[in-house]
N, C-alpha and C positions, 0 to 999 in steps of 0.2 A: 433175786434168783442167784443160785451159787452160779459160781464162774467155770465153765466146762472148759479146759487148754485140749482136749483132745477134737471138741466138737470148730473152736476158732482155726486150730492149726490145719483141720479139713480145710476150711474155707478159707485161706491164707494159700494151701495147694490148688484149688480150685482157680483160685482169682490170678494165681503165679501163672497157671498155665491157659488161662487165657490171655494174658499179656505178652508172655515170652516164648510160648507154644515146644515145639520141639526141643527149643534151647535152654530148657528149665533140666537142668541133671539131677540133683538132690533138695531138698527140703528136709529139715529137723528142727528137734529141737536140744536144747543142752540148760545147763541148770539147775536151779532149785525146781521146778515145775517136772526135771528130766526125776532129779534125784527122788520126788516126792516129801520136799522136806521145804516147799513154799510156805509163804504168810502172804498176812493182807497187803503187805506192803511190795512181793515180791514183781521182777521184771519175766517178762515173759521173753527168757533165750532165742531165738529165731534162729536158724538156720536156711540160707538160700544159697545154693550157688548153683550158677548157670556154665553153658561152653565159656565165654569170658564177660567180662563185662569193659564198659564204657562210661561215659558222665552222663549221657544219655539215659542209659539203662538205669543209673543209681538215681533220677530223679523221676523217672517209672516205678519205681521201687517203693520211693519216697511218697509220691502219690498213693500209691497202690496201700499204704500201711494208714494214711490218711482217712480213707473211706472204708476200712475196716470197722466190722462191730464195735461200736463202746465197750472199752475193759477200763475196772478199777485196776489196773498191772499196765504201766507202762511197755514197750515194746522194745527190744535192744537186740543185739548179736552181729552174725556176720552174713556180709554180702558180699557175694567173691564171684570167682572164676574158675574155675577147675585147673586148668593149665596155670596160674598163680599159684595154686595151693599145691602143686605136682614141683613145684621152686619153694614150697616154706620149708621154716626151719623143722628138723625133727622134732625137736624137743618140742616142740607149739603145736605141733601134729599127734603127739603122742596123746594128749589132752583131750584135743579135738576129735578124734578117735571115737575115745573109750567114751566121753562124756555126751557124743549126739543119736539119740535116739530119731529115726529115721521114721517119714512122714509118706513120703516119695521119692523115690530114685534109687541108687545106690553110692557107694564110696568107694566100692572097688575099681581099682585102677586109677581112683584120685588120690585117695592115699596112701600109703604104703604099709603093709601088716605093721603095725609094733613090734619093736626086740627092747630087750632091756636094756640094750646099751641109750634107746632112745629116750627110756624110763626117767635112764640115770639125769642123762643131757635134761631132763626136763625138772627133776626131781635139783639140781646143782642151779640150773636157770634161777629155780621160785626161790633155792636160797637164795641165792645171793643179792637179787630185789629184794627181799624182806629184810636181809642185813643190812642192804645199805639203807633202807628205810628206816629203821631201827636207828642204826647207831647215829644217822644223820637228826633224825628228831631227837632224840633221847642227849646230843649235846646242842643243838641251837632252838628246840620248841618245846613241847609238852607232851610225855606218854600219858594223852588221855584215855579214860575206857573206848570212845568211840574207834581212836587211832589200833589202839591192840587188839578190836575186835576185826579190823580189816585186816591188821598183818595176821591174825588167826588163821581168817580165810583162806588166805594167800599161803602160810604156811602147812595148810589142810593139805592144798594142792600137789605140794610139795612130798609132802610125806605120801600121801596118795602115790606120787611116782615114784618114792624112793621104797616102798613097799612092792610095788610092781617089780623093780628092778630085781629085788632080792627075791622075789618068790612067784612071780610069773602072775600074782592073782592080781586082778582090780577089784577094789572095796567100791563102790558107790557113795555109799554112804558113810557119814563119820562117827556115827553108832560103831558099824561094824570097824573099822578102820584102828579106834581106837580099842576096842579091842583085842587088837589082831597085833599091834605095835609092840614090838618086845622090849622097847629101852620106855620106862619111867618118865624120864625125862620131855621125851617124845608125847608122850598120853598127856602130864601135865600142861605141855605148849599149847594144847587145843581147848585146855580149859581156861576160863576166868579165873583171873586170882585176885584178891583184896587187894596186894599190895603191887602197885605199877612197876615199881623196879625190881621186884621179886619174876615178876611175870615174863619182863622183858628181859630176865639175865634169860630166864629158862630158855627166851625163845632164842635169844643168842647162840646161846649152847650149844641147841639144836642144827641151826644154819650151820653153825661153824664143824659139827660132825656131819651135815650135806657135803658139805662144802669136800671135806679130803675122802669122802665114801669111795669106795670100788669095787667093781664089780667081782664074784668069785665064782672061778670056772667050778 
């Protein structure tokens, strides 16, 4: 039987809100299942946050994901608190945002609208992890394909909020995304390339014009 994420994620809110009752705030989900662009292998994003949470509550949680329907898609994401995430960082907010399609609850007044300055903070953040990840493998281990299809990811991310910053839009998806990207350079970092050191100068490149971007009134 194909795998329904709309028909689990019901009853993921169902089972949340007989455990936590009142104190259950939002439910979503984020992801490739959000983006529509899963595989057989993908994780099923989850979204929960409650009024706050405890060590108590995270092993109700724990439970509660346990005796959930059978899925070939393991389970992952975030379990918070609202009053925590009203203290995170911008830039980890701005992500969080745009990427949770919402199940139950809402997120107004947990998080904060998006501005682009948050864009940028998040779009300079995924640089500079991917750079140091880069340049740290790239002189003491191996740019395997596997290693530079995750810095991809990560630097999708990036470019994803450094697109926002300049032009107010969020792409979803990275069909559209790369098409929408006006530097070259940019377009090729998201693709495969034959040659690993070719690949990873691009993705360099790229970080390193995150890295000094700024914003234009």
């Amino acid at each position: 039987m194909v795998f329904d994420v709309n028909n689990w994620m019901n009853e993921l809110v169902r089972r949340l809100q007989a455990a936590f009752g009142a104190r259950l705030a939002a439910v979503g989900l984020q992801g490739s299942f959000k983006r529509g662009d899963f595989h057989s292998q993908s994780d099923i994003d989850a979204v929960v946050i409650l009024d706050t949470i405890s060590p108590a509550d995270i092993c109700t949680y724990k439970n509660l994901l346990a005796q959930m329907p059978a899925s070939a898609h393991p389970v992952c994401g975030f379990f918070g608190g609202k009053d925590d995430l009203k203290n995170w960082s911008r830039a980890e907010l701005f992500q969080f945002g745009q990427d949770t399609r919402l199940y139950y609850g809402t997120l107004e007044g947990i998080l904060p609208p998006p501005t682009r300055q948050d864009a940028l903070l998040a779009a300079q953040t995924g640089a500079g992890a991917v750079y140091h990840a880069l340049v740290h493998t790239w002189v003491h281990g191996a740019l395997t394909s596997d290693f530079l299809a995750a810095l991809r990811k990560n630097l999708f991310f990036a470019l994803q909020a450094a697109h926002y910053a300049r032009t107010g839009q969020y792409l979803a998806s990275k069909s559209a995304l790369i098409q929408a990207l006006p530097d070259p350079a940019e377009k090729a970092a998201l693709h495969a390339q034959p040659d690993a050191e070719t690949a990873a100068g691009t993705m360099l490149q790229v970080c390193q014009y995150l890295l000094k971007m700024r914003l234009k009134s």
